[in-house]
C-alpha positions in Angstrom: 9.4 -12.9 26.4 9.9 -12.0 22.2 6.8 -12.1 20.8 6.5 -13.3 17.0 3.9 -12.0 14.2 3.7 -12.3 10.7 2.3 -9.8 8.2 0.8 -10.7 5.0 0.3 -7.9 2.2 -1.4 -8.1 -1.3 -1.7 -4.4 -2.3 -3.1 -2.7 -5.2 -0.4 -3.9 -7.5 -1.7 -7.4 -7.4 1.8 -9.0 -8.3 1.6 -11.2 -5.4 2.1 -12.1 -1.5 4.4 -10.3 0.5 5.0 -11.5 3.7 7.4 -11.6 6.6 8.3 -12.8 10.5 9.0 -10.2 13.3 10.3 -10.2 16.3 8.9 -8.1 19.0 11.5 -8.0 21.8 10.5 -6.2 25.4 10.7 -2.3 24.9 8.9 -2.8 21.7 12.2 -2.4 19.6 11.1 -5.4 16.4 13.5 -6.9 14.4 12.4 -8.9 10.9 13.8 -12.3 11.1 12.4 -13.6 7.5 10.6 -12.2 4.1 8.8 -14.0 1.6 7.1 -13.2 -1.4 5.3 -15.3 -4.3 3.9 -13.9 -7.3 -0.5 -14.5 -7.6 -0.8 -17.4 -10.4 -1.8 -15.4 -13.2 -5.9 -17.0 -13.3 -5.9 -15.7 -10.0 -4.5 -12.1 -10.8 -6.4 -11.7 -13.8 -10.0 -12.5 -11.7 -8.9 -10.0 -8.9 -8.3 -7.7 -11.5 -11.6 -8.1 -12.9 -13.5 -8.4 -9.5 -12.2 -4.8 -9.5 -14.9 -3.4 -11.7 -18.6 -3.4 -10.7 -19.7 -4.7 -14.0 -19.0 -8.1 -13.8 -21.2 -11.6 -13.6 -22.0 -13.7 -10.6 -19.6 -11.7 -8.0 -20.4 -13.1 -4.9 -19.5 -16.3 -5.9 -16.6 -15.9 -7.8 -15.7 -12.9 -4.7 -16.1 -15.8 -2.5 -13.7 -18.5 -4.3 -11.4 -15.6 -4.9 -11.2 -14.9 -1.5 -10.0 -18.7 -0.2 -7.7 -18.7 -3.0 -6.1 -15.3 -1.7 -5.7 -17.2 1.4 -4.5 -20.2 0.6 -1.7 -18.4 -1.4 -0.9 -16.5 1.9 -0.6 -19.9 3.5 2.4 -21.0 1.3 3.8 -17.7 2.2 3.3 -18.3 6.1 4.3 -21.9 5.5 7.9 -20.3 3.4 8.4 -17.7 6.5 8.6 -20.5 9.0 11.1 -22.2 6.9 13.2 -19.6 6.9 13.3 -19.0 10.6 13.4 -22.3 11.6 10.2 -21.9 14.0 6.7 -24.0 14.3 3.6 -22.4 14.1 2.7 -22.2 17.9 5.5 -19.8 18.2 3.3 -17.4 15.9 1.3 -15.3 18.0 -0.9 -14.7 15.6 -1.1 -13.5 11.9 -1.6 -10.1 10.1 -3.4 -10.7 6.7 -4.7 -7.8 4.8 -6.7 -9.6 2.2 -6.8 -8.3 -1.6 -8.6 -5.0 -2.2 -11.3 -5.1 -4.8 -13.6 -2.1 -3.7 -12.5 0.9 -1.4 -15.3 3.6 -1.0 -15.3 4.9 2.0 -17.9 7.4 3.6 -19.7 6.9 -0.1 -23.1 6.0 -0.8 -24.9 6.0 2.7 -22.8 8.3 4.5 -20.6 5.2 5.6 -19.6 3.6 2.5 -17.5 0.3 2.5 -13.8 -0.9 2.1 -13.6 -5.1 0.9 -10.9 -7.1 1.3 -11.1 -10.4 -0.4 -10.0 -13.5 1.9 -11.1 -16.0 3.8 -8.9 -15.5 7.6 -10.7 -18.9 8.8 -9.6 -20.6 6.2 -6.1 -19.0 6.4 -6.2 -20.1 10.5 -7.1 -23.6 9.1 -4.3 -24.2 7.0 -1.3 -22.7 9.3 -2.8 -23.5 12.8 -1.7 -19.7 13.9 -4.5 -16.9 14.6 -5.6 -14.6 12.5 -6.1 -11.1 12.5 -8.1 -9.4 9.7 -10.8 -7.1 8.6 -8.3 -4.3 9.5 -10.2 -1.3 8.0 -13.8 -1.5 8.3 -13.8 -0.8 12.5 -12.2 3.0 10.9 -14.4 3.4 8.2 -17.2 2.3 10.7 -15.9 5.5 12.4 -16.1 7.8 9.9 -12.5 7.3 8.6 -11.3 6.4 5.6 -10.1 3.1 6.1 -6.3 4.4 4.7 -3.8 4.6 5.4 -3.1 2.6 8.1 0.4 3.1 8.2 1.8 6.2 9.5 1.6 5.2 13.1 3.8 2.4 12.1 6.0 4.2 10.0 6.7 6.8 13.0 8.2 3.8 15.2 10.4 2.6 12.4 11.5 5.6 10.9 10.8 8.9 12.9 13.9 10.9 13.7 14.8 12.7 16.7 15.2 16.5 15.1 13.7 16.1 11.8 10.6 15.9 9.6 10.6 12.6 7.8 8.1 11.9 5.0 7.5 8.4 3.6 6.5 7.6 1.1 4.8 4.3 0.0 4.6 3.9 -3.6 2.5 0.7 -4.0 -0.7 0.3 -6.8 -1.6 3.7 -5.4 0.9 6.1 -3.5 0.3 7.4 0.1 2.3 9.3 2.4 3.4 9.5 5.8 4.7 12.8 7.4 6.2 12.0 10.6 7.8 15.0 13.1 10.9 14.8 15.1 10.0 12.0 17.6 10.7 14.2 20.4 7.7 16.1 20.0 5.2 14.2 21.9 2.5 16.7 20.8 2.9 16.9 16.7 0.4 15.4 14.9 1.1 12.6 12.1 -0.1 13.3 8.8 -0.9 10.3 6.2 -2.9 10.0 2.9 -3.7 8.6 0.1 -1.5 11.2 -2.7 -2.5 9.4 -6.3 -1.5 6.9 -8.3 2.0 5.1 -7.6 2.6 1.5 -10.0 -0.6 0.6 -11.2 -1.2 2.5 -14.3 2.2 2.4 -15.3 2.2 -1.8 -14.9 -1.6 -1.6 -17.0 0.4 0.0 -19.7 3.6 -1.8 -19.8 1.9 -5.2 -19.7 -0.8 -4.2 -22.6 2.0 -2.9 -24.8 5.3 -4.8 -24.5 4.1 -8.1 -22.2 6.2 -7.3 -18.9 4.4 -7.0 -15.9 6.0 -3.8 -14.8 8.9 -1.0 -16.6 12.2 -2.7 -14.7 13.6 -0.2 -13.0 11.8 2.1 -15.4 13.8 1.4 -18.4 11.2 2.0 -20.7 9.9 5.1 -19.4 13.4 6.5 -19.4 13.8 5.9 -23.0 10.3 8.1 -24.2 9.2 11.7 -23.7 7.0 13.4 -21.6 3.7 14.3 -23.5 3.1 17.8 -21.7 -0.7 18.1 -22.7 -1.2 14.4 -21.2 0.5 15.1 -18.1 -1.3 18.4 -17.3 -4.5 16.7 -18.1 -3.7 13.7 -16.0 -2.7 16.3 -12.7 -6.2 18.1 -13.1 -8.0 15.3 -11.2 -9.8 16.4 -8.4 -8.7 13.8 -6.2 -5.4 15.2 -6.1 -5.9 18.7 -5.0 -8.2 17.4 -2.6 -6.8 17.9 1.3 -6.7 14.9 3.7 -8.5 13.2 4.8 -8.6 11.3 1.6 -7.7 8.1 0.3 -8.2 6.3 -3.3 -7.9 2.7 -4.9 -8.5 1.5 -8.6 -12.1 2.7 -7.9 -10.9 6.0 -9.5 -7.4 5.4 -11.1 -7.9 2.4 -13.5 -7.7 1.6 -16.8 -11.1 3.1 -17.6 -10.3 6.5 -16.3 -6.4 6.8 -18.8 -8.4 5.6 -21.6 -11.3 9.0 -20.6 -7.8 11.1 -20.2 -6.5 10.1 -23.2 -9.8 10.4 -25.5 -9.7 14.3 -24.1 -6.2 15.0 -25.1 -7.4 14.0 -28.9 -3.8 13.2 -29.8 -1.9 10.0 -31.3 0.8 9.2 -28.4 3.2 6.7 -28.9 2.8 4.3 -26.3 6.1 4.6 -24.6 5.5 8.5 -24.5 2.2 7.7 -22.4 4.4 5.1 -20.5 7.0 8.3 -19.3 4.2 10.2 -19.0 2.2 8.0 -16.6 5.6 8.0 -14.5 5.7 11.7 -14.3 2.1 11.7 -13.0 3.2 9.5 -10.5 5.9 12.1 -9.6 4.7 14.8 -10.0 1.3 14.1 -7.9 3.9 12.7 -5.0 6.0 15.5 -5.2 3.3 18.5 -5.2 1.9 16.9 -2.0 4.9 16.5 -0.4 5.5 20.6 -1.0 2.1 21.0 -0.1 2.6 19.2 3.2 5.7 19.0 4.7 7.2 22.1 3.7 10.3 22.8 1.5 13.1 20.4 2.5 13.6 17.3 4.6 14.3 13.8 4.1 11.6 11.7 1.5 12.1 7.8 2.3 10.8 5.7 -0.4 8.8 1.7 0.1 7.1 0.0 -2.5 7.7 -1.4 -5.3 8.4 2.2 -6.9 11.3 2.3 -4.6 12.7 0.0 -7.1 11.7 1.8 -10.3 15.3 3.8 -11.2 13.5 6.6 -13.3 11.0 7.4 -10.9 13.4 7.7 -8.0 15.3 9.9 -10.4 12.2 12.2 -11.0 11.2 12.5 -7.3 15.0 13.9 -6.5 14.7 16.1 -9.3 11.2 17.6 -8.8 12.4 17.4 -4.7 15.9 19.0 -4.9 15.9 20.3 -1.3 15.0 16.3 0.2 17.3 14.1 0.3 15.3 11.2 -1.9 16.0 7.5 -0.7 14.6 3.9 -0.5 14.2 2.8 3.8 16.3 0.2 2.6 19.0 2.9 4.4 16.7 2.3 7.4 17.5 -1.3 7.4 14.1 -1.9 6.2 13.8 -3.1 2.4 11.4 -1.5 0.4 8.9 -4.7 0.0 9.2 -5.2 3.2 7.3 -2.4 4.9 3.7 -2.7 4.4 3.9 -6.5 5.6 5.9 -5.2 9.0 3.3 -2.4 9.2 0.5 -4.9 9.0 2.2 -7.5 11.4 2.4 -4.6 13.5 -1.3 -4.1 13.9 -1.6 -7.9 14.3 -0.2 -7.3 17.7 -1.8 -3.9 18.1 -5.1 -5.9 18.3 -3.9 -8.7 20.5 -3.1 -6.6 23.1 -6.4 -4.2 23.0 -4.2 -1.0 21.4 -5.6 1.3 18.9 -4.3 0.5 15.2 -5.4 3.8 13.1 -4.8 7.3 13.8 -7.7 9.5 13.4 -5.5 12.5 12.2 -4.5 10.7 9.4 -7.7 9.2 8.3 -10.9 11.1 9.8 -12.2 8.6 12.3 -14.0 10.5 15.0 -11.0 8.2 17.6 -8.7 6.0 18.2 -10.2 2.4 17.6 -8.6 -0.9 18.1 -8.9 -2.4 14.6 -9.0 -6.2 13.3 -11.4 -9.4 13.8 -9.6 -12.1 15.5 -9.8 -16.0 14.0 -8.0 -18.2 16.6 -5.9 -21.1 15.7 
């Protein structure tokens, strides 16, 4: 019998729910029979944004409300998805929901360190009548992983090939990678981190200087000039010559730290020039890991919402010439749809007792099977 899940993402970005409705047919092949997304209301957004920095007045409580209103805008979502297919909720075996990331510090602090996702899943099980699967990265970090990515293992169903190397890469709030060999060797290990920043500088510094949300389709970017001192400032962080195991979050790469990186560069920049420049770094710290990683040529698919970003795109073929530099939308899987699939995907990982992370990719000392269930 087809087996239905839904995954519900809010990344790093925080522009909102994406969410969609697969089909799991017998052989494991899945097919995506609806996508949803809805933008956070912009109260919401702005208090996730601020629950992002440790400096801030009565947390827990305003974590706490945060949380069920995370949830009960994944709801609508869940309640848009079955719509669209045409199906009731008890022929949902369960749901996916990643919750809204406000701290990620894994194997910090007390050896451990924490990852916090803000939602409430009981509430989320309340208001849809399906079961919920969350808390999908504390079990890794619990085994000295790094909580991220979760993804590759995913990404190496959908979009391994046969004979080839294939590297995707998920360009989100903060870009990670996933470097998949040919699926015909059994034995090759997966590869997947955390590279640098992907969207969410850039979207910082379009919305403080010209109101938009994000640079459509990189427009604006396109239009400035790299500032060469910025940019090699920008590509000395230590997180990105660091080798993986690793993973980051707007722990480091926030507003906080640009405004540190452009105090050292002690220069007036017109604010589009830091705008094209911000997209570079984004380029140029995806690009120097793919060389770093998987070798000189291949085939680079892009997800995310940077997928969609024209300039960038343009900047990873040019900085890539030997990959052949496209969205997965060629895989017949959009670009907003993927991390959603990946996390309905380990929805049903944990109903049927599998593993859901791969220590290879992010350091756990084995394979664990990851998620607390909420049942209907």
């Amino acid at each position: 019998m087809p087996e239905h899940f839904i995954g519900l993402m809010s990344g790093t970005s925080l522009d909102g729910v994406d969410g969609v409705l697969v089909r799991w047919q017998a052989g494991q092949t899945s097919r995506v029979l609806a996508y949803a997304s809805q933008p956070f209301p912009t109260p919401l957004r702005e208090e996730l944004m601020a629950l992002n920095s440790p400096d801030g007045l009565n947390e827990l409580h305003r974590a706490a409300l945060a949380g069920n209103a995370v949830s009960r805008a994944y709801a609508a979502v869940v309640q848009q998805l079955l719509q669209q297919a045409d199906l009731p909720p008890s022929a949902v075996r369960a749901i996916g929901a990643h919750g809204q990331t406000v701290r990620h510090q894994p194997q910090l602090h007390d050896g451990t360190g924490y990852t916090l996702q803000l939602q409430n899943p009981a509430l989320l099980a309340e208001a849809t009548g399906i079961t919920v699967v969350a808390d999908l990265r504390n079990r890794d970090v619990a085994a000295a992983g790094q909580g991220a990515p979760l993804v590759p293992a995913f990404h190496q169903g959908v979009f391994a090939d046969a004979h080839a190397t294939t590297v995707v890469l998920n360009i989100g709030g903060i870009a990670n990678l996933s470097i998949l060999p040919p699926s015909t060797q059994a034995d090759a290990a997966i590869l997947g981190f955390d590279c640098g920043p992907g969207n969410a500088l850039m979207d910082w510094w379009c919305l403080q200087h010209t109101g938009a949300a994000y640079d459509d389709q990189g427009r604006w970017a396109a239009g400035g000039q790299v500032h060469r001192p910025l940019l090699q400032q920008l590509l000395a962080e230590p997180f990105l010559q660091q080798p993986p195991p690793k993973s980051t979050g707007r722990d480091l790469f926030n507003p906080h730290w640009l405004q540190a990186q452009l105090q050292r560069v002690a220069a007036t920049i017109p604010a589009q020039d830091v705008q094209t420049t911000l997209t570079a770094l984004t380029a140029h710290s995806c690009a120097d890991a793919v060389r770093r990683h998987a070798g000189d040529s291949g085939r680079l698919l892009v997800c995310g919402g940077g997928a969609l970003n024209t300039e960038l795109m343009r900047q990873l073929q040019a900085l890539l010439p030997a990959y052949t530099v496209s969205s997965t939308a060629a895989q017949g899987l959009p670009p907003l749809q993927v991390e959603a699939a990946a996390f309905a995907w380990l929805a049903r990982q944990c109903l049927h007792g599998l593993p859901g992370n791969l220590p290879t990719v992010t350091g756990a000392k084995g394979p664990r099977i990851l998620g607390a269930i909420y049942p209907a």
